[in-house]
C-alpha positions, -999 to +999 in steps of 0.1 A: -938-240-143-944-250-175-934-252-217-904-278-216-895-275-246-877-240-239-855-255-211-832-271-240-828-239-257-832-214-229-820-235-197-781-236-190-772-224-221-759-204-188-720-219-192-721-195-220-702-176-199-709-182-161-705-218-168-689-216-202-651-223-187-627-236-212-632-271-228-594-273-232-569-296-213-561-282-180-528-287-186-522-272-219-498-247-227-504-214-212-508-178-234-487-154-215-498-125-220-482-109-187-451-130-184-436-121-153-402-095-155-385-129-135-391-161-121-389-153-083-400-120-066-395-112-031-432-098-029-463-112-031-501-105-025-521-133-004-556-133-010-575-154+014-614-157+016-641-186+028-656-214+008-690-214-004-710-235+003-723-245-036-753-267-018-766-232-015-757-219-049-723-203-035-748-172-018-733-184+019-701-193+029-695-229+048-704-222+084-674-221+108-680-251+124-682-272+090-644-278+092-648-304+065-657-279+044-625-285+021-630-321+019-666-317+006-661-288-014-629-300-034-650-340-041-669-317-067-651-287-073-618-268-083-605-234-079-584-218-098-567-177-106-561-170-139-551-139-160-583-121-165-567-108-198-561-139-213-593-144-232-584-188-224-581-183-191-557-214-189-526-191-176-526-195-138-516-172-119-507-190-085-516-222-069-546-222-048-546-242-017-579-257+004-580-259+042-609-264+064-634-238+053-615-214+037-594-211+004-560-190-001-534-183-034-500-165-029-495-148-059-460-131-070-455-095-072-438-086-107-433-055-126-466-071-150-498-053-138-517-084-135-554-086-129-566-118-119-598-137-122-611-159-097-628-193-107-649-219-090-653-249-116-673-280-114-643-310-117-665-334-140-673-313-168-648-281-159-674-258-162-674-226-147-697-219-117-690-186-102-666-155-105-645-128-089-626-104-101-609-086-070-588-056-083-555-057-098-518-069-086-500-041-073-466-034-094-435-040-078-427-006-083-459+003-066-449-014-032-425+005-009-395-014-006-394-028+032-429-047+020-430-084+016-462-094+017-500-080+012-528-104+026-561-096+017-589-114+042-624-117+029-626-122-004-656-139-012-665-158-046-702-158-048-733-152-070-728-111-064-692-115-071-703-132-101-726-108-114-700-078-113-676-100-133-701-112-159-714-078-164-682-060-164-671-082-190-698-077-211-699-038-206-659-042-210-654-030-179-617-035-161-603-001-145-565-006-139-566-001-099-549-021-076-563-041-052-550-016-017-535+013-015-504+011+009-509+044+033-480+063+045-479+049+083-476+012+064-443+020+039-419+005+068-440-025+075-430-058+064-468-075+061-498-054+053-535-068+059-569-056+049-595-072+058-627-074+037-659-072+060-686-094+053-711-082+023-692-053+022-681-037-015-649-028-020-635+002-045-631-020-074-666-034-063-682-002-068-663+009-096-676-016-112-714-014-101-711+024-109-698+010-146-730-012-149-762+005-134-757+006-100-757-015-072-790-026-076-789-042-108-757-063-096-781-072-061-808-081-091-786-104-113-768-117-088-802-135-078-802-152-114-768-166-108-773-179-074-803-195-091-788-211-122-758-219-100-778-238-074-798-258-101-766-269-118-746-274-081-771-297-068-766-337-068-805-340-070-803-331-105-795-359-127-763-365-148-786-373-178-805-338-176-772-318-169-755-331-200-782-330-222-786-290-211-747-289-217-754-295-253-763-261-259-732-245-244-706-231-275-714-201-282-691-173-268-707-168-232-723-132-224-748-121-196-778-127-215-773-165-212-773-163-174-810-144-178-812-169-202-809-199-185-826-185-151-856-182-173-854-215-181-856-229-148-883-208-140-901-228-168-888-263-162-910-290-158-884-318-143-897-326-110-859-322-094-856-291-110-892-280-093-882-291-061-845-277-055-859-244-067-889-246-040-867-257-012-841-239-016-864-206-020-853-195-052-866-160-066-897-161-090-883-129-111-853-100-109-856-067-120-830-051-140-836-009-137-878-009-154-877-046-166-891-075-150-876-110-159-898-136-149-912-176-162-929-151-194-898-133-201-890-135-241-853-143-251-858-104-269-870-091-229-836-109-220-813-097-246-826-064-245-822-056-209-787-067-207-779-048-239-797-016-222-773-023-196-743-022-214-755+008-238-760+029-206-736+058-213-711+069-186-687+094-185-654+084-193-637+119-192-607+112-162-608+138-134-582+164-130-567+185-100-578+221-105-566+239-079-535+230-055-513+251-031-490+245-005-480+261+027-465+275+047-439+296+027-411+283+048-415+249+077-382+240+097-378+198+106-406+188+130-433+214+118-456+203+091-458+213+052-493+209+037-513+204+003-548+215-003-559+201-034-596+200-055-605+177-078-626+192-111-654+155-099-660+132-072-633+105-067-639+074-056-611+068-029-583+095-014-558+102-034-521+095-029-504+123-019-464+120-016-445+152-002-408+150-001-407+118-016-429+102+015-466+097+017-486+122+031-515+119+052-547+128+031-578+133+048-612+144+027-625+186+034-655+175+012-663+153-020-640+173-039-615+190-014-587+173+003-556+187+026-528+165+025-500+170+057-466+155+063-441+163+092-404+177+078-375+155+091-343+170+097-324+159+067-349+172+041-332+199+024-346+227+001-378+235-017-410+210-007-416+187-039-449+171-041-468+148-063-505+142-065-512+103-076-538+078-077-566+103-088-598+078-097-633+090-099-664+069-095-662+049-128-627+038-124-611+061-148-579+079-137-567+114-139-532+123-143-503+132-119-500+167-109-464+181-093-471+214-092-495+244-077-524+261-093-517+296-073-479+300-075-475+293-038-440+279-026-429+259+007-387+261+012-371+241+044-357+269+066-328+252+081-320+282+105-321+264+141-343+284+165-320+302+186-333+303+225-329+336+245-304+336+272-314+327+310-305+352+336-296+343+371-296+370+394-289+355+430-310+366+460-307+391+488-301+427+491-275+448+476-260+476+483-234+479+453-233+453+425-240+418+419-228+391+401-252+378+370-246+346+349-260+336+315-267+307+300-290+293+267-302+257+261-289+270+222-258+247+216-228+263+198-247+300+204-229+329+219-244+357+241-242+392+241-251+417+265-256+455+271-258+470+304-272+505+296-301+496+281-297+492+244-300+456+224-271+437+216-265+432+179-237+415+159-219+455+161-233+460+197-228+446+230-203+421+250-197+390+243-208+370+279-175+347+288-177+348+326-202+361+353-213+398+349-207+425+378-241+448+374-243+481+396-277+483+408-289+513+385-277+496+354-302+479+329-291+441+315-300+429+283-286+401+265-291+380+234-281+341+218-265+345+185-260+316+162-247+325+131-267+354+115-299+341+139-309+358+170-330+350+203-352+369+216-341+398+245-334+388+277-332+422+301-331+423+344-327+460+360 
């Protein structure tokens, strides 16, 4: 390591955005931007997620067994949800509570379509340390009514967390998706839980990746943030040298400081800024798509390749349904109506399907194909309505709603009841003259008609069947169930 001088200028000029936090009271007045429709909902969306463990630069949560972890964690920190919207960050969004090793907010469900912002901040200086942005509040409109509360599990706030955030901000990144999408089999459930799996991305995670280069340059810059966050977490570092690198946060706060700063360290000559980084195994360099960011890296190299980042073009048309039909032409209650659908791109996640008001199942034919099904109950009534929703393709933008087919195809509820042929019982032995026959259908409310010489019974043909039949033994029985204007099969016996 080497050239002090550039760790004034360069170093932690990182709270420029990662660290740059508000220098306002925390208890000023709040900007608004989203008031909420009322003060009191009856929904809300509990995110819950583990602490990290900022001895580590926030890369690993506390381990399990560090049930402290709340107590040691909240002597040096804070964490707060805000409205990612509101450029002060000071309107909160919900409370956030501490317990053991883990961290959880209960946030209202409003009409406002709210996306929050996730912030660990050091208490002494209220600096921020690390970011998440998860995805944003459902509506209230968008949650089926018998719903009271979604719990998210998992959510991590981390150095990789951090680096979507800061480069989605910078690239102006912030698709308009909610955090879940409630399936169909979940509409009459009071709780719904997803459960984030560990270092797994979720679809607003690689929407926003997609937005920004690619997963790899958010695994890449995530490793400068876990780096600059570690240096400025740890106690070894003194007071003196933290505030005196302070001095050069003011500016508005953008990606390039984090490169910034990380460079710095890299070229620090402190001896307990040299030692945290060897112990704790800190990266020598990151490499953003063809550039290299190392101890030599110019502030131009460090501007330059974020600015490449966000100048990356991407397509910003929103995808469309091209082609849509439903069948069959006609489905009685208990059969099942269904919607084949293509999409003109890839989309990111399946897309909501209702049918009949209710939410279909929708499973994928290929990257672009999808078949929606949903069962007919017996008080649907008339033609099959649908509605296509939810359409997002890889970068997050949305396509619109589509109600209607591309082929002219048609699906009507037949509300005829099946109508079940009559049973014929014909008792056993011999006979010499005639025997006696009875009828009988599991069709409720049908009548039967029979013929005994051998033609079919119609509405003009044929007896109706009141009481047992007397059959000669050369005559030919064949009878039907009639309800209405719809007929059973032919029954016959000789």
């Amino acid at each position: 390591m080497k050239n002090p001088a550039r760790i004034l200028t360069l170093f932690f000029v990182l709270a420029c955005f990662i660290f740059a936090g508000c220098d306002c009271d925390e208890n000023s007045p709040s900007n608004e931007l989203n008031p909420a429709a009322a003060p009191r909902t009856d929904k809300d969306l509990l995110i819950e997620g583990p602490l990290p463990d900022m001895t580590k630069g926030g890369g690993v949560a506390f381990a399990p067994s560090r049930a402290a972890g709340a107590t040691e964690f909240s002597s040096r920190y804070i964490i707060i949800v805000v409205d990612r919207d509101d450029p002060t960050q000071t309107r909160e969004l919900a409370p956030v509570t501490l317990n053991g090793n883990m961290f959880s907010m209960i946030i209202p469900i409003s009409s406002s379509r709210v996306s929050p912002l996730i912030i660990i901040k050091e208490k002494e200086n209220g600096k921020n340390l690390l970011l998440a942005t998860p995805g944003r509040v459902p509506a209230y409109k968008e949650v089926p009514s018998a719903v009271r509360r979604i719990t998210v599990r998992g959510m991590t706030v981390d150095p990789k967390s951090t680096a979507r955030s800061l480069l989605a901000i910078a690239k102006n990144v912030n698709p308009d998706m909610p955090i879940i999408t409630i399936s169909g089999d979940e509409e009459t459930a009071e709780n719904i839980i997803r459960e984030i799996k560990t270092n797994e991305a979720t679809r607003f995670d690689t929407i926003i990746e997609n937005n920004v280069g690619g997963r790899s340059i958010v695994d890449e810059f995530s490793k400068a943030v876990q780096t600059v966050t570690t240096i400025l977490a740890s106690p070894a570092i003194s007071a003196d040298v933290k505030n005196e690198l302070n001095q050069a946060l003011g500016n508005s706060p953008d990606a390039s400081t984090i490169l910034g700063s990380y460079v710095a360290v890299l070229n620090s000559e402190n001896n307990d800024v040299i030692r945290v980084f060897n112990e704790s195994n800190l990266p020598r360099s990151v490499q953003l798509s063809e550039t290299v960011i190392d101890a030599r890296s110019s502030n131009n190299a460090v501007r330059g390749v974020i600015q490449n980042t966000i100048d990356e073009p991407i397509d910003t048309t929103p995808p469309a349904i091209e082609f849509a039909s439903i069948s069959p032409s006609a489905v009685k209650a208990g059969e099942s109506v269904f919607v084949e659908l293509r999409a003109s791109e890839p989309l990111i996640s399946l897309p909501l399907v209702r049918i009949l008001g209710r939410t279909a199942a929708v499973t994928a034919v290929n990257e672009l194909s999808f078949r929606a099904a949903l069962t007919v109950n017996e008080t649907d009534t008339d033609r099959v309505s649908f509605i296509i929703e939810e359409v997002y393709d890889k970068y997050g933008n949305k396509g619109a709603n589509h109600a209607s087919t591309t082929d002219g195809s048609a699906s009507i509820i037949d509300k005829n009841t099946a109508v079940m042929a009559p049973e014929i019982s014909i008792p056993g032995g011999n006979y010499d003259s005639t025997i006696s026959v009875t009828l009988k259908t599991a069709s409720e409310n049908a009548i039967m008609k029979y013929t005994l010489d051998g033609s079919l019974p119609s509405a003009d043909n044929g007896t109706v069947y009141t009481s047992p039949i007397i059959i000669a033994k050369t005559a030919l029985l064949k009878a039907v169930s009639i309800i209405g204007k719809a007929f059973s099969g032919v029954s016959s016996a000789a």
